[in-house]
C-alpha positions as CSV (number, residue, x, y, z in Angstrom):
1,X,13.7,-20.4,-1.8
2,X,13.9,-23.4,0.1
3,X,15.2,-23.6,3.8
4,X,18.7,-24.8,2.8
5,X,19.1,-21.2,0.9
6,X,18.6,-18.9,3.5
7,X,20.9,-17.9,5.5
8,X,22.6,-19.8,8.5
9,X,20.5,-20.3,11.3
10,X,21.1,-20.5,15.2
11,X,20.5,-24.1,16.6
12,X,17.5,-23.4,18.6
13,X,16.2,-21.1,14.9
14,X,16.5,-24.1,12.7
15,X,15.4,-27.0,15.1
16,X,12.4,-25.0,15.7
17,X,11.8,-24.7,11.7
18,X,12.1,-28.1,11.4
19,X,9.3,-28.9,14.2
20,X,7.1,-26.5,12.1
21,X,7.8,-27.9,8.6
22,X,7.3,-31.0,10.4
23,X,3.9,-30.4,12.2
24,X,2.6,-29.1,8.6
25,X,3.8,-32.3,6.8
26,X,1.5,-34.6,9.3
27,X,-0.9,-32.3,9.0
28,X,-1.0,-32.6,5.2
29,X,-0.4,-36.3,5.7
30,X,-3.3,-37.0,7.7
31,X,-5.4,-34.6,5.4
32,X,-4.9,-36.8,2.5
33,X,-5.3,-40.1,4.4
34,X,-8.6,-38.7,5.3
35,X,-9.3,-38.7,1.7
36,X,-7.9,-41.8,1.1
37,X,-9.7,-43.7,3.9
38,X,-9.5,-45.4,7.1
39,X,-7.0,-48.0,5.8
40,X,-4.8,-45.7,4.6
41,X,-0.9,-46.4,5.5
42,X,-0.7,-42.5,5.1
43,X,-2.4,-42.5,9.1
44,X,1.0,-44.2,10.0
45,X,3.2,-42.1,8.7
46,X,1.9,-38.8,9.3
47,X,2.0,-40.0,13.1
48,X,5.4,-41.0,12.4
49,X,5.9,-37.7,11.6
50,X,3.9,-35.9,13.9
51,X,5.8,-37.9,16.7
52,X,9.6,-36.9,15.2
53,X,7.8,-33.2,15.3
54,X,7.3,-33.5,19.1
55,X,11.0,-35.2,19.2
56,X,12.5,-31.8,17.9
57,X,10.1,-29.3,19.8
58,X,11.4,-31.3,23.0
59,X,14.9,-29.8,22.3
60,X,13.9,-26.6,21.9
61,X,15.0,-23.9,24.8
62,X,11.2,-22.4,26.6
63,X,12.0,-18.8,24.9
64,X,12.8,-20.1,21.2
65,X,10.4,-18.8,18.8
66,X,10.5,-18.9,15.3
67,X,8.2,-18.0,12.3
68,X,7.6,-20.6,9.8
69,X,9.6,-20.5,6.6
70,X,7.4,-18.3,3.6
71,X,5.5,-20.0,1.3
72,X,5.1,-23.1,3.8
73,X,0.8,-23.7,2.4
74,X,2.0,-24.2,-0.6
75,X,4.5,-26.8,-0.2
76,X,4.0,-30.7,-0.7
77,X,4.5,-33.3,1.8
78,X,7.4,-34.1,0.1
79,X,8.4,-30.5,-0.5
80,X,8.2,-30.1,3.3
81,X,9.9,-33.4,4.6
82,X,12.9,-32.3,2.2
83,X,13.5,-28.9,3.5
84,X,12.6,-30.4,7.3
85,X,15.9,-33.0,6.4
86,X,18.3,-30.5,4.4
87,X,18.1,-28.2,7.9
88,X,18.5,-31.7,10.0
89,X,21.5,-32.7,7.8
90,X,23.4,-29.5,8.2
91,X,23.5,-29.8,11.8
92,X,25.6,-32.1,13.3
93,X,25.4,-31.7,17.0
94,X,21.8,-33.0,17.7
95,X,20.1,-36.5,17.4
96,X,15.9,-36.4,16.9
97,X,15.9,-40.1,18.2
């Protein structure tokens, strides 16, 4: 089950689900540009994605907290960026940038 099929969450429930899908994406990201070496474009774009993380934690209220979605170690970057958008797309009363 992927974050668009659960259930409808409150604002400060799914912004903070994205910020942790997020945060595990760059960490993956910059896992594998490790691998991949110092020249690696992948060290761009997990900060890119590390940085849009921070974006969506700023909006959170001090008292949100949220578990992760289940299953989130085994989930690809890509697996991870997708369910991070489908929550992001739902909602439209919030701008990351």
């Amino acid at each position: 089950m992927t974050s668009a099929d659960a259930a409808p969450l409150e604002p400060d429930e799914s912004l903070a689900q994205v910020a942790v899908l997020l945060d595990r994406a760059a960490l993956l990201m910059w896992e594998q540009a490790e691998t991949a070496g110092a020249e690696s474009p992948l060290h761009d774009l997990g900060l890119g994605v590390y940085l849009a993380r921070g974006a969506a934690a700023q909006l959170l209220t001090a008292d949100c907290h949220v578990d992760g979605p289940e299953n989130i170690d085994e989930r690809s970057v890509l697996e991870l960026l997708i369910d991070a958008e489908s929550l992001i797309g739902a909602r439209t009363d919030f701008r990351l940038f």
